[in-house]
C-alpha positions in Angstrom: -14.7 -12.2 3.5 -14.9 -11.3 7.2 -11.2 -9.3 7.5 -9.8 -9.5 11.0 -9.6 -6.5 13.1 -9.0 -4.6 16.3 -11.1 -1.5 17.6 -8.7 0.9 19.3 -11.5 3.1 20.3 -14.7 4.1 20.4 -15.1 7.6 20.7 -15.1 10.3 18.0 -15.6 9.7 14.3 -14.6 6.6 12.6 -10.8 5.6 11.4 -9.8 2.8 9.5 -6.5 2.1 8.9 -5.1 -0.2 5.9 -1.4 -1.7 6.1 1.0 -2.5 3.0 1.5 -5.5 1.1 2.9 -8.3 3.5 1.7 -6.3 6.6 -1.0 -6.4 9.1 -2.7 -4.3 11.6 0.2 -4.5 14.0 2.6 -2.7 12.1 0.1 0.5 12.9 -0.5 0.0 16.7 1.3 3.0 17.5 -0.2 5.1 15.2 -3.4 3.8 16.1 -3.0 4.4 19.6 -2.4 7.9 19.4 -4.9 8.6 16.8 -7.3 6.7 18.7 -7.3 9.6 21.1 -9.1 12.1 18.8 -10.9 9.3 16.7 -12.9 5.2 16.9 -9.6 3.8 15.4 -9.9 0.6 13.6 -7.5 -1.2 12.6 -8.1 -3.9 9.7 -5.8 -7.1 8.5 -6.5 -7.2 4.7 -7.3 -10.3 2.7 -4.3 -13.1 2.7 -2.5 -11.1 5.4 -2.4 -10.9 9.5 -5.5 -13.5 10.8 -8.1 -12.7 7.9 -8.8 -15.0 5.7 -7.2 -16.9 3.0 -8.6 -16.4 -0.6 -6.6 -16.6 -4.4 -8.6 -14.4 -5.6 -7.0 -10.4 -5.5 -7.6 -7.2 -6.7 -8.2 -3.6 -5.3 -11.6 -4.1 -6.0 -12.5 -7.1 -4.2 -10.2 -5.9 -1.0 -12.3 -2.3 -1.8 -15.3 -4.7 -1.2 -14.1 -6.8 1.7 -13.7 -3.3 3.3 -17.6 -2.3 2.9 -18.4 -5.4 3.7 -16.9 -4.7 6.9 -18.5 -1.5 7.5 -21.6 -2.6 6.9 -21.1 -5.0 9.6 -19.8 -2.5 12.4 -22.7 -0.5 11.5 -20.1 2.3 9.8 -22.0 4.4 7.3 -19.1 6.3 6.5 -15.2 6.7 7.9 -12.1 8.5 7.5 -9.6 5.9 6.3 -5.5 6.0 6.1 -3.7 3.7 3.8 -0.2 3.0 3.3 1.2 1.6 0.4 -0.6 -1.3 -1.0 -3.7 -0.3 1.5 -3.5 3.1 0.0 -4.5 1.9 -3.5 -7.2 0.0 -1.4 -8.2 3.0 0.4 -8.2 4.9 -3.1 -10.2 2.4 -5.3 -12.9 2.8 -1.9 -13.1 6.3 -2.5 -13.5 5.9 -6.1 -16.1 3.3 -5.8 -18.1 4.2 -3.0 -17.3 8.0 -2.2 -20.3 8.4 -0.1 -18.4 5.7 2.3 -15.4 8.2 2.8 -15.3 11.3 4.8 -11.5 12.3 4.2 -8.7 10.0 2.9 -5.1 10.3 3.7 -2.4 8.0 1.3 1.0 7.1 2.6 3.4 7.2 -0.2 1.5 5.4 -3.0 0.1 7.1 -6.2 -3.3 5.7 -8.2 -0.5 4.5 -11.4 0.6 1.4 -12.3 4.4 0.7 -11.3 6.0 -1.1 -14.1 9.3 -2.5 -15.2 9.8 -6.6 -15.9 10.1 -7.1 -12.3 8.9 -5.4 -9.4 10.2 -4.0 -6.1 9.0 -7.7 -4.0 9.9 -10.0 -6.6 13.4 -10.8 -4.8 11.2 -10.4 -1.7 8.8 -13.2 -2.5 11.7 -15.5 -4.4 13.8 -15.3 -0.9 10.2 -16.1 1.3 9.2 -18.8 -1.0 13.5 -20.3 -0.6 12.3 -20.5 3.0 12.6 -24.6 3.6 9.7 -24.3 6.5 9.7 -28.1 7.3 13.4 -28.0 8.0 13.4 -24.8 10.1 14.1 -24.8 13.4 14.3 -21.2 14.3 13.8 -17.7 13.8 17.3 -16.8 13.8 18.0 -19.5 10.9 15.4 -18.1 9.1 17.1 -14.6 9.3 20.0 -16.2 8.2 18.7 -17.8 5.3 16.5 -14.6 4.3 19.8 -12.7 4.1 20.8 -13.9 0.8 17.7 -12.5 -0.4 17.3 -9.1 1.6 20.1 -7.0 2.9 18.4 -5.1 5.3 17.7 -6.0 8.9 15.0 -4.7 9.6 13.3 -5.7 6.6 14.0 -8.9 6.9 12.6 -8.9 10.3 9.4 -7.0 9.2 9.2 -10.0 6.9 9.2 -12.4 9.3 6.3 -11.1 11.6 4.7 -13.4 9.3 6.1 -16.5 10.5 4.2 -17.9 13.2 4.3 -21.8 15.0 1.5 -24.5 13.9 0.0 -26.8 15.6 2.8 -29.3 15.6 5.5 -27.4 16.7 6.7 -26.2 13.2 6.6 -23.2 11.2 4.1 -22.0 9.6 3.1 -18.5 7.5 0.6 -15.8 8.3 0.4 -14.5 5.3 -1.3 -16.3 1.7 2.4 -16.4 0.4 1.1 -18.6 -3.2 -1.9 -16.0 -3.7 0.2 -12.7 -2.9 2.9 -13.8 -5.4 0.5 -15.1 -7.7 -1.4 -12.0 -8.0 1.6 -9.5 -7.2 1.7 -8.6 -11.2 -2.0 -7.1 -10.5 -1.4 -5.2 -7.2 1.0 -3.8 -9.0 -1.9 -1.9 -11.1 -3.2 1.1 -10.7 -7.0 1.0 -8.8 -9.7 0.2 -11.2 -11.9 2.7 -13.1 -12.1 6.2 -14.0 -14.1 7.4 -10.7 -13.4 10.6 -8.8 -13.2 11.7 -5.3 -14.4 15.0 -4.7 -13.3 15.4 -1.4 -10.2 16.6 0.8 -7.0 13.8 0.1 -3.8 14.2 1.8 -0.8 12.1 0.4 2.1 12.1 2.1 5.6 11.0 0.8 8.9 10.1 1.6 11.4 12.2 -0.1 13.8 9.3 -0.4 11.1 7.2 -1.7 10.4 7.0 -5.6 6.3 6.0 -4.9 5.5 9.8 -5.7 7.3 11.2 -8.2 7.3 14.8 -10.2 5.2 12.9 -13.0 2.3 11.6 -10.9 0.3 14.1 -9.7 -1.6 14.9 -12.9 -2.9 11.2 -13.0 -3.6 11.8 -9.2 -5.3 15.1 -9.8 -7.7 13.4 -12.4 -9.5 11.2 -9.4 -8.5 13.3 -6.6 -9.1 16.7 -7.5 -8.9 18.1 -4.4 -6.0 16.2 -3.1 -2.8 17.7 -1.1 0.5 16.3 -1.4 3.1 16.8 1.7 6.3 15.9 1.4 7.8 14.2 4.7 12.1 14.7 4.3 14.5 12.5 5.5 12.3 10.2 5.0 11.8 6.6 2.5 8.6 4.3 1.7 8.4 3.3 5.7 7.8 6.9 6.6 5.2 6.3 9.1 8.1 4.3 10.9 10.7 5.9 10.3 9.1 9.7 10.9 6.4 8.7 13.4 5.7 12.1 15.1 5.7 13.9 12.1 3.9 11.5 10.3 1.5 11.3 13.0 1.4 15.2 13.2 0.3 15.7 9.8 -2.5 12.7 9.9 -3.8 14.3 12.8 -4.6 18.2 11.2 -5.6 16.9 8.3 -8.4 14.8 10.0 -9.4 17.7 12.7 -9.3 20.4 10.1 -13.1 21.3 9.8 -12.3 24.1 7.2 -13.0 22.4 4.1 -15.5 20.6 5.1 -17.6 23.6 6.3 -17.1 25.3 3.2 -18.1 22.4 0.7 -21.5 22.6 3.2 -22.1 25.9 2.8 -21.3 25.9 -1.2 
């Protein structure tokens, strides 16, 4: 599994950053640009999304893998990494699987629980992108259409569509492993696999308006994470690196430059 990528920089220490479920490494530019000024920012299309590879297989293990098998071949021995949603379980089963591969890890809005309930969040999601009639399309503004009896928002539904691209022929074609995402949606629904801990600094940040970190997650957090930090980002939902950019940004940034900790823990 050779994951797509794009190297924002090369100076400073190394920065991966891992997009949600149905995202790629283009939703981050922005963020990567500006973080590339302090750091050797890369950004990284996970499996079955952006231009890496197709594969049925998923679980946060295997993508945990496909992302040391990516350091291994940039020569990366070990990286800060910033995860968001779906790539923040990723980033997290990394940490707990290979901790000696992670110098700090920051989480956007995701906790290391399973979300449960019959049906999740994406379900409507994937039944409204699977209603998508892509031999009879002829447009992206009929796709919109269509996608709105599914998704309400706008801007979702436009986020959504990033991952519609034309084939070879002229058609429409999707980006994204739509069959293997909604096959294995039930399992990245999970919580990361195993019982290991992180002993080092974790920031998470959440939304206030988002329900991802609630009041009865931090113990289960706390039992991998011990030394992890939770920030609370107001005004703000599960998109809060979008919607709060500067802010969001703001915090990334002096939790990455803060040398503190890290002296201490070398001097202990």
């Amino acid at each position: 599994m050779k994951l797509n990528f794009r190297q924002y920089s090369t100076d400073g220490e190394p920065l991966l950053i891992l997009h949600g479920l149905l995202g790629n490494l283009a939703n981050w530019t922005w963020h990567s640009r500006r973080l590339a000024e302090h750091f050797a920012v890369y950004g990284l299309d996970l499996r079955n999304h952006g231009s890496s590879p197709h594969e049925h297989d998923m679980s946060y293990s295997l993508m945990a893998q496909d992302v040391v098998e990516f350091m291994d071949d940039q020569g990366i021995g070990a990286a800060h990494v910033l995860g968001h949603s779906m790539g923040g379980k990723v980033a997290m089963q990394l940490a707990m699987d290979h901790p000696e591969r992670i110098k700090r890890l920051v989480i956007a809005d995701i906790a290391p629980v399973q979300y449960g309930g019959e049906r999740g969040e994406h379900d409507e999601i994937f039944d409204g992108l699977s209603a998508l009639d892509l031999d009879t399309l002829s447009s992206r503004t009929e796709a919109n259409k269509q996608l709105a009896a599914w998704v309400e928002d706008e801007q979702v539904r436009q986020f959504l569509l990033s991952n519609l691209e034309r084939d070879d022929d002229g058609g429409f074609a999707w980006r994204i492993n739509l069959p293997a995402l909604r096959d294995n949606y039930p399992a990245l629904r999970e919580k990361p696999a195993g019982d290991g801990v992180f002993d080092r600094d974790v920031l998470f940040i959440r939304g206030d308006l988002s329900d991802y970190i609630t009041e009865a997650h931090p113990e289960e957090t706390l039992r991998h994470f011990p030394r992890a930090t939770i920030k609370t980002l107001m005004q703000a939902g599960h998109w809060l690196h979008a919607e709060k950019p500067e802010t969001f940004n703001r915090l990334v940034l002096d939790f990455l430059s803060d040398k503190t900790s890290d002296n201490q823990q070398a001097d202990s």
